[in-house]
C-alpha positions as CSV (number, residue, x, y, z in Angstrom):
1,X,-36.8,-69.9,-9.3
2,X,-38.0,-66.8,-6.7
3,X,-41.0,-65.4,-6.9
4,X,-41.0,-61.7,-5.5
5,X,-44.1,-59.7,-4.5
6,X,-43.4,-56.3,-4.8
7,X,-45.5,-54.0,-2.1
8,X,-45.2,-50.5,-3.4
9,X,-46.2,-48.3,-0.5
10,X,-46.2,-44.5,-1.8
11,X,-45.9,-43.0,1.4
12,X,-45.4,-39.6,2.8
13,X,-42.5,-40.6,5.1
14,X,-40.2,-38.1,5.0
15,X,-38.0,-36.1,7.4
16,X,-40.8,-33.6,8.0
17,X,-43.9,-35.6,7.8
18,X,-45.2,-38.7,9.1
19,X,-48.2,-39.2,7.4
20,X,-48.6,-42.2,5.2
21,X,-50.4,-43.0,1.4
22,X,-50.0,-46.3,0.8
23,X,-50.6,-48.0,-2.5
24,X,-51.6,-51.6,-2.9
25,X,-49.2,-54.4,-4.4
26,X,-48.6,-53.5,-8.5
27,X,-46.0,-56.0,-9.5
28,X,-44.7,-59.8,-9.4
29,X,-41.4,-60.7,-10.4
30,X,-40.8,-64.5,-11.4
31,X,-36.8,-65.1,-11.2
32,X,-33.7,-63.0,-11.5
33,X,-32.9,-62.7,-15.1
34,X,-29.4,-64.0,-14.9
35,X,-27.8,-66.4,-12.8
36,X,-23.9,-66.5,-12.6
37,X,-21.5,-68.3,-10.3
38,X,-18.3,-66.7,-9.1
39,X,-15.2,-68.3,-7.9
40,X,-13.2,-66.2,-5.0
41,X,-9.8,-64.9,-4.9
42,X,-8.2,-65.5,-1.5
43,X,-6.5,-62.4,0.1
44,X,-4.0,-63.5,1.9
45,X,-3.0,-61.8,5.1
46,X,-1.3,-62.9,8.3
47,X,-1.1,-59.8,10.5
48,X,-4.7,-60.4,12.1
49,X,-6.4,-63.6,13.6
50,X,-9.8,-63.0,13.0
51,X,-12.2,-64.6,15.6
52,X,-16.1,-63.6,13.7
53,X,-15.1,-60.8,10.8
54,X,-18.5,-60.1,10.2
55,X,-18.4,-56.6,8.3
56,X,-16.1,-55.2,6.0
57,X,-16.4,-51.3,4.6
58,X,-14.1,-50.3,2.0
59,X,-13.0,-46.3,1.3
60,X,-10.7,-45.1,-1.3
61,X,-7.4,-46.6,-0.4
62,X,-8.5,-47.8,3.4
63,X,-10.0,-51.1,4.0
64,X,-11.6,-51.7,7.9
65,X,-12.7,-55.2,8.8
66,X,-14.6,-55.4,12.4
67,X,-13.8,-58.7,14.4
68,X,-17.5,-59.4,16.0
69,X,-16.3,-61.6,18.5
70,X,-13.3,-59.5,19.3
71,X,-10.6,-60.6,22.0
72,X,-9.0,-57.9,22.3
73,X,-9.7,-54.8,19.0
74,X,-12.9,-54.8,16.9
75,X,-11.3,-53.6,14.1
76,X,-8.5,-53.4,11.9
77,X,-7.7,-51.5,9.1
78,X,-5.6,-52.4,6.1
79,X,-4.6,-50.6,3.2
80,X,-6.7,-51.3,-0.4
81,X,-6.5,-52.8,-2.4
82,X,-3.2,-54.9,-1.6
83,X,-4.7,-55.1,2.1
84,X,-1.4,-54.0,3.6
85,X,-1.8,-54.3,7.6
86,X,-2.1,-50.9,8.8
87,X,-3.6,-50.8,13.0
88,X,-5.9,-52.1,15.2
89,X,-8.5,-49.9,17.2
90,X,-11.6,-49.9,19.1
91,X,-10.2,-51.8,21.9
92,X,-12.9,-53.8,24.1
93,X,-13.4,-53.1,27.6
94,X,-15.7,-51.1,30.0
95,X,-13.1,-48.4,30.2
96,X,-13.2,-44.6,28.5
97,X,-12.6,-45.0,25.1
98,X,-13.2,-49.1,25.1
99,X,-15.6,-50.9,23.1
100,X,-18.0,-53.6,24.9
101,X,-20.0,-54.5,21.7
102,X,-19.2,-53.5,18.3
103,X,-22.5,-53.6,16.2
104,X,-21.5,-51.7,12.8
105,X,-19.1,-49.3,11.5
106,X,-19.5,-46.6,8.7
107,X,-17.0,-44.9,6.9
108,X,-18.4,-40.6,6.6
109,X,-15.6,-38.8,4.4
110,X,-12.2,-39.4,6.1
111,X,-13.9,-40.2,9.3
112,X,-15.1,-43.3,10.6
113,X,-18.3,-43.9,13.1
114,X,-18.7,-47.3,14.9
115,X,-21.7,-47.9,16.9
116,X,-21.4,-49.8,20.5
117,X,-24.8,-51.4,21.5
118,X,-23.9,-52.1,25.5
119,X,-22.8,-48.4,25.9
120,X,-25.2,-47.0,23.4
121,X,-22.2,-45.0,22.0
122,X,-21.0,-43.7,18.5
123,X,-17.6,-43.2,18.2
124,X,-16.2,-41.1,15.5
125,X,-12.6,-42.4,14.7
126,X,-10.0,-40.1,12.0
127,X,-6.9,-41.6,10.9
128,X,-3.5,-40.1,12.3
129,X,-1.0,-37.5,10.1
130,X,0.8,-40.5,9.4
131,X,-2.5,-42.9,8.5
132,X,-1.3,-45.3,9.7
133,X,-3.5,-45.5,13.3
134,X,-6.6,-44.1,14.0
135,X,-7.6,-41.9,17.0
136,X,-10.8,-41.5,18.9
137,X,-12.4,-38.1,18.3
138,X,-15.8,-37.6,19.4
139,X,-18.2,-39.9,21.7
140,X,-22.0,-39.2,21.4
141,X,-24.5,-41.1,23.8
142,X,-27.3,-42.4,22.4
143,X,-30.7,-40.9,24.3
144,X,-32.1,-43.2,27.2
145,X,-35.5,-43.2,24.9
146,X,-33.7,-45.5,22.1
147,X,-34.1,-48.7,22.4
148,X,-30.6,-51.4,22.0
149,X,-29.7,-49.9,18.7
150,X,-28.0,-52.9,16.6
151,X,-27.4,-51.0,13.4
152,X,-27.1,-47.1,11.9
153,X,-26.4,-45.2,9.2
154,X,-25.2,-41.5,9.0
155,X,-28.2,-39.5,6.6
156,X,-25.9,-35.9,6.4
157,X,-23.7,-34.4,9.0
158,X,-26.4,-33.4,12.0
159,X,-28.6,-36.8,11.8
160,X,-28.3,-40.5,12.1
161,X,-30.7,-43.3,11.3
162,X,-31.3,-45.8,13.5
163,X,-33.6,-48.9,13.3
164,X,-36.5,-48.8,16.0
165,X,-36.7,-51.4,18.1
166,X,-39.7,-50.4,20.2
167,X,-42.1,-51.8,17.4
168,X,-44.0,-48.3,17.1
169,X,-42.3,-47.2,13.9
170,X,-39.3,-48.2,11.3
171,X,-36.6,-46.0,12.4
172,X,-35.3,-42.9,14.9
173,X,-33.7,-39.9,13.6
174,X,-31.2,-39.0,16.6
175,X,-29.4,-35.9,16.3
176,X,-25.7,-35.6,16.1
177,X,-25.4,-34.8,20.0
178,X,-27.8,-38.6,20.3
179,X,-30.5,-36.6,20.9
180,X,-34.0,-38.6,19.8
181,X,-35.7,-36.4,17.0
182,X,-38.5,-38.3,16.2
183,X,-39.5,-41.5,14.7
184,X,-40.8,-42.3,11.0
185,X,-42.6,-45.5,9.3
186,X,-44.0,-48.3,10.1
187,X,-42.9,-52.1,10.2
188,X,-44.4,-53.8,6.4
189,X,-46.3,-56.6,8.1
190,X,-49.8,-58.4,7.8
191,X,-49.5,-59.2,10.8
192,X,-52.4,-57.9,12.9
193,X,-52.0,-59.6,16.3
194,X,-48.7,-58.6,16.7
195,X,-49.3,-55.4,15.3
196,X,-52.4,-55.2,17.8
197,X,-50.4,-56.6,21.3
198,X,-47.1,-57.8,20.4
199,X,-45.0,-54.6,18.7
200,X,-41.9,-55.2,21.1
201,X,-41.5,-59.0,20.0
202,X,-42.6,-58.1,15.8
203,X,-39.5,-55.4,16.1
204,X,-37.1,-58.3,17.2
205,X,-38.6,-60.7,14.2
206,X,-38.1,-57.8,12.3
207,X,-34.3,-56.9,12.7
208,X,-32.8,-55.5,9.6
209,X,-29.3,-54.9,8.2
210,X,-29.3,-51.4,6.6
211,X,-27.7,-49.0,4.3
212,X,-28.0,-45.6,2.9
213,X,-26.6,-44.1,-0.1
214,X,-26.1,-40.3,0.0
215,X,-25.5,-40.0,-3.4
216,X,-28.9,-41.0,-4.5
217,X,-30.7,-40.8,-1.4
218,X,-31.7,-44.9,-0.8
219,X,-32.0,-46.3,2.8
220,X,-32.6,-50.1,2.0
221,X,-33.3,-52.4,4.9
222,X,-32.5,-56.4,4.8
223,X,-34.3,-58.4,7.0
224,X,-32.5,-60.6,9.2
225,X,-35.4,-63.3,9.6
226,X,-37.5,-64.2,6.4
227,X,-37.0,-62.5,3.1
228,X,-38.0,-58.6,2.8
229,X,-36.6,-55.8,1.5
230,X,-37.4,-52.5,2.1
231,X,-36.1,-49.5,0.0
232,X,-36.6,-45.9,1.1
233,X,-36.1,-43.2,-1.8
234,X,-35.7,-40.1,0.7
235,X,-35.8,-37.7,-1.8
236,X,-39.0,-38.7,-3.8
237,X,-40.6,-39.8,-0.3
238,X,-41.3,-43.7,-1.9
239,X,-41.2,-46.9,-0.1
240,X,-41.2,-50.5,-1.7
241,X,-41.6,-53.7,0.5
242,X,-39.9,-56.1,-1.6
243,X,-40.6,-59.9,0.0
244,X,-39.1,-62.8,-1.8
245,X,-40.6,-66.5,-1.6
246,X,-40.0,-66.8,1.8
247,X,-42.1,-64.2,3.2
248,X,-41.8,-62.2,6.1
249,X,-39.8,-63.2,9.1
250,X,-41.9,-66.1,11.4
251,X,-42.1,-66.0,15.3
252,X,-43.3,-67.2,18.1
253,X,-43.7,-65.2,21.1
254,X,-42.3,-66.5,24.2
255,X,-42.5,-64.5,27.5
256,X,-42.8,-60.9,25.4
257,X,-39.8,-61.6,23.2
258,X,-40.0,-63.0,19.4
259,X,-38.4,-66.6,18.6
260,X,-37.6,-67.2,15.2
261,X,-39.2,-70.3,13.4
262,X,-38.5,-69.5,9.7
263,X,-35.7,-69.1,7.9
264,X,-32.0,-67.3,8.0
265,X,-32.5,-64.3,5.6
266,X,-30.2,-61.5,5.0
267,X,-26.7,-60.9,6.1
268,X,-25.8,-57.8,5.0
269,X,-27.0,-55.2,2.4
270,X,-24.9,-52.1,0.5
271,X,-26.9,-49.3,-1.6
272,X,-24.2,-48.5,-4.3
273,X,-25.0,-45.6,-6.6
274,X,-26.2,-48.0,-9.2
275,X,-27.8,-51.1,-7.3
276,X,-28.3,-53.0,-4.2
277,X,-26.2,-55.9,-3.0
278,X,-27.7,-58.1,-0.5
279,X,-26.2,-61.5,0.9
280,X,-28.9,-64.0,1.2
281,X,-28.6,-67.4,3.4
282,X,-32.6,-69.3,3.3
283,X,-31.3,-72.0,5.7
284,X,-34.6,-72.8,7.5
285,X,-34.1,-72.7,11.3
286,X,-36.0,-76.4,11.8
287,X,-33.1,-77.7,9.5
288,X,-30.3,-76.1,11.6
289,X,-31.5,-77.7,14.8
290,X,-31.8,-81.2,13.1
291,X,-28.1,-80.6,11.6
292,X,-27.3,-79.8,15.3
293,X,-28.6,-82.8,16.6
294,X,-26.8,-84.8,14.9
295,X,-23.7,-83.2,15.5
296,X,-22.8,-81.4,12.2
297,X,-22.1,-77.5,12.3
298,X,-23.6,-76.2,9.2
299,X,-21.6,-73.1,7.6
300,X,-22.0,-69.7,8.7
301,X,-23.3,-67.0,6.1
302,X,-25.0,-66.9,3.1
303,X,-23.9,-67.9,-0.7
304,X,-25.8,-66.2,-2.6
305,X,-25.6,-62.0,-3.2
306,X,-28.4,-61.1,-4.4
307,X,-28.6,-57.6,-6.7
308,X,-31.9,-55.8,-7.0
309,X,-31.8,-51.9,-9.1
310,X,-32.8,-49.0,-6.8
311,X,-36.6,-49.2,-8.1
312,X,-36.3,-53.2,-6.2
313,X,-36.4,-55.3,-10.2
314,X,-34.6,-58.2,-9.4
315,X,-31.4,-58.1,-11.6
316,X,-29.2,-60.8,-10.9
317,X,-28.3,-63.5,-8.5
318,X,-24.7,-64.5,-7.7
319,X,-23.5,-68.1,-6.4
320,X,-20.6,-68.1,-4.4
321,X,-18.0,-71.1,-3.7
322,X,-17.6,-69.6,-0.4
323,X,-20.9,-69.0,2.5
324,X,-20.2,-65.3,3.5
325,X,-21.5,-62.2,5.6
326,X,-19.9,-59.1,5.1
327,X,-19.3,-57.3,1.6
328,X,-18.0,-54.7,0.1
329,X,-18.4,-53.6,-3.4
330,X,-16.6,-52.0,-5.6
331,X,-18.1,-51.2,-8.9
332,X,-15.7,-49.4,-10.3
333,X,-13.0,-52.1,-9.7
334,X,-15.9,-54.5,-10.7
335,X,-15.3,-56.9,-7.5
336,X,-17.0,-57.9,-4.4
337,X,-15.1,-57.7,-0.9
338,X,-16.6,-60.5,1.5
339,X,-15.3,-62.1,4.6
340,X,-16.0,-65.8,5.3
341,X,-16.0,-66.4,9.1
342,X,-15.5,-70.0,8.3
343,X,-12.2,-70.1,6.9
344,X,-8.6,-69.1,8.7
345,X,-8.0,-66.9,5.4
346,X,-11.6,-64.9,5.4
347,X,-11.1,-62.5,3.1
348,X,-12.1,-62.8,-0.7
349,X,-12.5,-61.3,-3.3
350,X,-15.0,-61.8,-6.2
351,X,-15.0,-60.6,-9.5
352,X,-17.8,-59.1,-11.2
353,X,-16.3,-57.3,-14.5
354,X,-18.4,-59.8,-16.7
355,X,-21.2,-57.8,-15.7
């Protein structure tokens, strides 16, 4: 059983204010009212040997998986949902046009933006006449000002979101041209040293997966270390911390950069127009290093997908048979797209129509 504390901050954050209400914590929630376990579907596929596929974004009838550990392409794109092999793109290398580190991808209508943290580049991409290959359209450079951005979403066609890393607020809103517009929110934490001396190191502790939903105007961010989730309505200006058992992520500081002590948390988080997915791991990081010791390689990912509605009321928790990291869903398919980067055959699907 979980308990979640929900912190519901009523806050003022918006895109043309930064000041702040904040309400004090209204709500426990015990356990997710259902439990279910699903077994996965193997897509088979033999066009791409996948080193680390660690996302996967689904649009329509196009399906691009990004290859974190990439030898020679970051991503490939296959046709959905029979995950036809279609091209590879985003090839790494320090040249024009080459990718050093791939760090997320988002599709934005037909278009598709990848973010590369060594060059501090997004890369709009568009699919040929034929669709079958995609083409480089646009580069933006990220302002000097922004600290190593890891993640990003697109919030409408002149602004992106991009966590802050600097530890003075939540996020940056950068302009389409990279530009640095300003920065909104503030980092959940009760925390006061690191708050007080220690913002760059709480930042790291603090890494989160994110997502935004257009459609109904949800940012959610996952935390990487710990358990907290944060969900921004941007058009009613709310913000919930939602922090499961676990608590918020644990550090230590260690010449002015934040080591993890806790636990594995989130792997990777989608705002449908419904609910929110997240993938969940809990491996504690003193239990990794013992497994390590001994010789055995624990599985990557997480096997568990937690769903939460928009308002953060836990719903649901799903068991995989398989530890994974990146998903897509598709709700009105009623499945679940992951990618297991232990297994040769990494891609699966999961059925949710029960629900």
């Amino acid at each position: 059983m979980y308990i979640f504390i929900i912190a519901c901050l009523v806050s003022l954050i918006t895109f043309s204010s930064c000041q702040q209400e904040v309400q004090k914590p209204n709500s426990v929630y015990v356990n997710f009212p259902q439990t279910v376990k699903l077994k996965a579907r193997v897509i088979s596929q033999d066009s791409v040997m996948f080193r680390y596929p660690f996302r996967i974004h689904i649009r329509e009838d196009k399906a691009v998986v990004m290859d974190l550990h990439a030898t020679e392409y970051f991503f490939h794109a296959f046709s959905y949902p029979d995950f036809h092999y279609l091209t590879s793109f985003g090839r790494r290398g320090d040249a024009p046009e080459e990718i050093l580190s791939a760090e997320n991808f988002r599709w934005n209508g037909r278009f598709l933006w990848t973010l590369d943290s060594n060059k501090s580049e997004l890369t709009r991409f568009g699919f040929a006449s034929s669709s079958d290959s995609l083409l480089s359209l646009e580069v933006v450079s990220l302002d000097e000002e922004l600290l190593r951005a890891l993640d990003f979403v697109q919030y409408d066609d002149s602004t992106f979101i991009i966590p802050d890393y600097s530890g003075d607020s939540r996020f940056c809103l950068v302009s389409r041209q990279g530009k640095l517009l300003r920065k909104v929110g503030n980092i959940p934490t009760t925390n006061e040293d690191a708050l007080e001396s220690a913002r760059p190191a709480l930042a790291q502790a603090w890494r989160s997966f994110i997502d935004y939903n257009p459609h109904n105007g949800i940012l959610v961010a996952a935390t990487q270390l710990g358990e907290v989730l944060e969900i921004y309505n941007l058009k009613d200006s709310t913000h919930i911390a939602c922090i499961g058992p676990n608590g918020e992520p644990e550090f230590q500081i260690s010449q002015g950069y934040g080591i993890p002590t806790g636990i594995m948390g989130f792997s990777d988080v989608q705002v449908t127009d419904t609910a929110i997915y997240v993938v969940f791991q809990g491996r504690a990081f003193k239990d990794i290093a013992q497994k390590a010791r001994q010789g055995i390689n624990l599985p990557d990912g997480g096997e568990h997908i937690y769903v939460f509605s928009l308002e953060a009321k836990p719903l649901r928790k799903y068991v995989l048979d398989h530890y994974v990291h990146g998903i897509s869903v598709d709700e009105q398919k009623g499945v679940i797209i992951t990618t297991d980067v232990n297994k040769d055959e990494p891609i699966l699907e999961y059925s949710i129509n029960c629900m």
